[in-house]
C-alpha positions as CSV (number, residue, x, y, z in Angstrom):
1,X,35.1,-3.2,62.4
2,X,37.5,-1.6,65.0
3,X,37.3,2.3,66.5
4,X,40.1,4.2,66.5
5,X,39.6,6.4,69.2
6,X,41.7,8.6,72.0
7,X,40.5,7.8,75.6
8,X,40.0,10.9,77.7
9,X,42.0,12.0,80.3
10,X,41.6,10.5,83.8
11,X,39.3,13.7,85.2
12,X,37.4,13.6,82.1
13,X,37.0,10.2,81.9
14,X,35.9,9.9,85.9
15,X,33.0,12.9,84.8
16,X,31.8,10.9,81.8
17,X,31.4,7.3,84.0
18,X,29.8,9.4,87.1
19,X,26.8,10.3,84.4
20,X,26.8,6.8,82.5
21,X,26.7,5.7,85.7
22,X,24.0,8.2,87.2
23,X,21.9,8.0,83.9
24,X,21.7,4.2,84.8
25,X,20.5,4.6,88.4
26,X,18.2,7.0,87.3
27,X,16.7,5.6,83.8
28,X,18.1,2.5,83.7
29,X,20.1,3.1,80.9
30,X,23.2,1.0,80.2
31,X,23.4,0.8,76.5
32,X,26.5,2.4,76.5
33,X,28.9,0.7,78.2
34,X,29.1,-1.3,75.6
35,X,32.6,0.7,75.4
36,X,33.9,0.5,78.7
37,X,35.9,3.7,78.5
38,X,35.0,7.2,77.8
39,X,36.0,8.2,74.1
40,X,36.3,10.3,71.4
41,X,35.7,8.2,68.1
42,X,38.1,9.4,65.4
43,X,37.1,6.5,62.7
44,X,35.7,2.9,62.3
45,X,37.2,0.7,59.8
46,X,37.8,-2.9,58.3
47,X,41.7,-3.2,58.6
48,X,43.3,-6.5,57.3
49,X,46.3,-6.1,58.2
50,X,46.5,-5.2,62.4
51,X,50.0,-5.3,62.4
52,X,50.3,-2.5,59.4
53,X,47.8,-0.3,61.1
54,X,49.6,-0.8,64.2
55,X,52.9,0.1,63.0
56,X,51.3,3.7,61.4
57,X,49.2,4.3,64.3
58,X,52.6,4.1,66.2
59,X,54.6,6.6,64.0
60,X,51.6,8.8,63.9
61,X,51.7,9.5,67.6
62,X,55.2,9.7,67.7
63,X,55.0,12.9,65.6
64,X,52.3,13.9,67.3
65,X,51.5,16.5,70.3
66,X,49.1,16.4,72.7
67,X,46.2,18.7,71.9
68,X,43.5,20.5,73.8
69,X,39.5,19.6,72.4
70,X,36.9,21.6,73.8
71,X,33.4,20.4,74.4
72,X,29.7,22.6,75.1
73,X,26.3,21.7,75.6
74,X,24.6,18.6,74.5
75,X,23.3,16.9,71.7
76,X,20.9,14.1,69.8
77,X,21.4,11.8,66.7
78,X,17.3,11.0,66.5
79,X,16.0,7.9,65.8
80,X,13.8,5.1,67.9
81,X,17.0,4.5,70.1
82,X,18.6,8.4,70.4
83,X,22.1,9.3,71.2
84,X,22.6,11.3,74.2
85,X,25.9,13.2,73.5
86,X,28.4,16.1,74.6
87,X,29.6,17.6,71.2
88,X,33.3,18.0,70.9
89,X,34.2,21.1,68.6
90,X,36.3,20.6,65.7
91,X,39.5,22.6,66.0
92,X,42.4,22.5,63.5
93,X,44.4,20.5,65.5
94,X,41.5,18.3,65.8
95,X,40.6,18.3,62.1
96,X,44.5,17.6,60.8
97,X,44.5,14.5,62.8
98,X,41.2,13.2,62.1
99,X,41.9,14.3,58.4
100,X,45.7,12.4,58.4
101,X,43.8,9.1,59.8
102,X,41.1,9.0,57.5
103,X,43.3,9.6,54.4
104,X,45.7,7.2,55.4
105,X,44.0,4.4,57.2
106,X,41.4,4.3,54.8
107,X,44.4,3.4,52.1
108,X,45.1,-0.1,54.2
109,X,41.3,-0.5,55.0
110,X,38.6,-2.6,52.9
111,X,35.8,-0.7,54.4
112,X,35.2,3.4,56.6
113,X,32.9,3.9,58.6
114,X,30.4,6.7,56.9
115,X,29.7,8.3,59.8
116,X,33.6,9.5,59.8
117,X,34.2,10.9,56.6
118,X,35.6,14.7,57.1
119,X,32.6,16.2,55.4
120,X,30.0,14.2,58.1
121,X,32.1,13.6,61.1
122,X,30.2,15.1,64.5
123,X,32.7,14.4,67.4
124,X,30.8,13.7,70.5
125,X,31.5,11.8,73.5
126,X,28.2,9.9,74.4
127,X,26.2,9.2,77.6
128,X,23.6,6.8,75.7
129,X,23.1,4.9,73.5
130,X,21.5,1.7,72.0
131,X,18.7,1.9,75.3
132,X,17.0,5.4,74.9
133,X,13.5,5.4,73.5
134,X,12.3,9.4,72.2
135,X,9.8,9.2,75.8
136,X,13.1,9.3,78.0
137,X,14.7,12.0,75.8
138,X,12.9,15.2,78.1
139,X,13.6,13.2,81.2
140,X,17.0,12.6,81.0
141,X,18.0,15.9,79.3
142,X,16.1,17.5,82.1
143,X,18.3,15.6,84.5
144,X,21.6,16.7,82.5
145,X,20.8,19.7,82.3
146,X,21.9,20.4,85.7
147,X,25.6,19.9,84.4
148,X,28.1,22.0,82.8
149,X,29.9,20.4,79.8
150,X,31.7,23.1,78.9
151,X,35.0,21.4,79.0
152,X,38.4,21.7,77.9
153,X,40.3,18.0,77.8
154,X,43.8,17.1,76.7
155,X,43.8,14.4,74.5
156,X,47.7,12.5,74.1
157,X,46.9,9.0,72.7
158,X,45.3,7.1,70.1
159,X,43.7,4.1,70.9
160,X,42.1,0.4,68.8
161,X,39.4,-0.7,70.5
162,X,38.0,-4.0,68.9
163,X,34.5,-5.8,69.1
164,X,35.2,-8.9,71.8
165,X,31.4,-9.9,72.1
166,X,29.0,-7.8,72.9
167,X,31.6,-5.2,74.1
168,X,34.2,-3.2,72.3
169,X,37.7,-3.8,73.9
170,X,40.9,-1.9,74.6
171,X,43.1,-3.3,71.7
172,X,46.4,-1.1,71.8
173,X,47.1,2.3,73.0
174,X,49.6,4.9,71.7
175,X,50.9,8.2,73.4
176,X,51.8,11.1,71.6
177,X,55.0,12.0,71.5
178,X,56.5,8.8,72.4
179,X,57.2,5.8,70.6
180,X,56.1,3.5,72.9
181,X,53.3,1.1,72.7
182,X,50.8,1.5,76.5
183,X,49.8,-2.1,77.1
């Protein structure tokens, strides 16, 4: 399975890897750089043919502007390893896109992600994952707590990342509004 994702923009991204990073010293809790960058998850999905998806994804964000997403609070997917998160709120801008990529991707894909269907998708950006246990959950939101995530952050690309053992790895990035390919 890949993630097609849009990285967050440089300030963003910096805030996100200060907390990863903080949320490590603190708890010890490094489950989630298992993606190196900070990220918005659009969709997963089994794509045969990279060079297809490639070519759409790059047409896509040609026609595409950049785009504002605004995040608020915090959240939790429960479970014996919870999901620390900063919900994103879904826009329209936010929606069309995600909607566009499903529809079409899922044509040239043998398997979706669940989780990223329209009707279920959440969009979060998460601060752990795979590590927690429910006993850290009061700890580390008390420690978060201290933080306003009330932000506003441009997103202008759309990004592959792809499984490369244990980690998942900046495959390709495209800009909006360009029809260039970021290496």
């Amino acid at each position: 399975m890949i993630a097609i994702t849009s990285l967050l923009d440089k300030n963003h991204s910096a805030r996100v890897s200060e907390l990863t990073e903080n949320l490590e010293l603190k708890f010890g809790l490094n489950g989630v750089k298992i993606t190196p960058y900070p990220h918005l998850t659009l969709l997963t999905a089994e794509v045969p043919d990279m060079e297809e998806l490639k070519q759409y994804l790059e047409l896509t964000c040609f026609e595409a502007p950049d785009f504002t997403i605004r995040t608020t609070g915090l959240g939790i997917f429960p479970g014996p390893t919870p999901v620390v998160y900063i919900p994103v709120l879904r826009t329209s801008p936010l929606n069309q896109l995600h909607a566009k990529l499903h529809r079409d991707i899922s044509e040239m894909s043998s398997e979706m992600g669940l989780y990223y269907n329209p009707n279920m998708w959440l969009p979060h950006i998460t601060l752990a994952l795979g590590d927690t246990t429910p006993a850290m959950l009061g700890p580390v939101l008390s420690y978060l707590c201290n933080y306003n995530f009330t932000w506003e952050i441009t997103l202008d690309n759309i990004t592959i990342l792809q499984k490369c053992g244990e980690y998942y790895l900046k495959e390709e990035e495209f800009r909006f509004g360009r029809r260039e390919l970021i290496s």
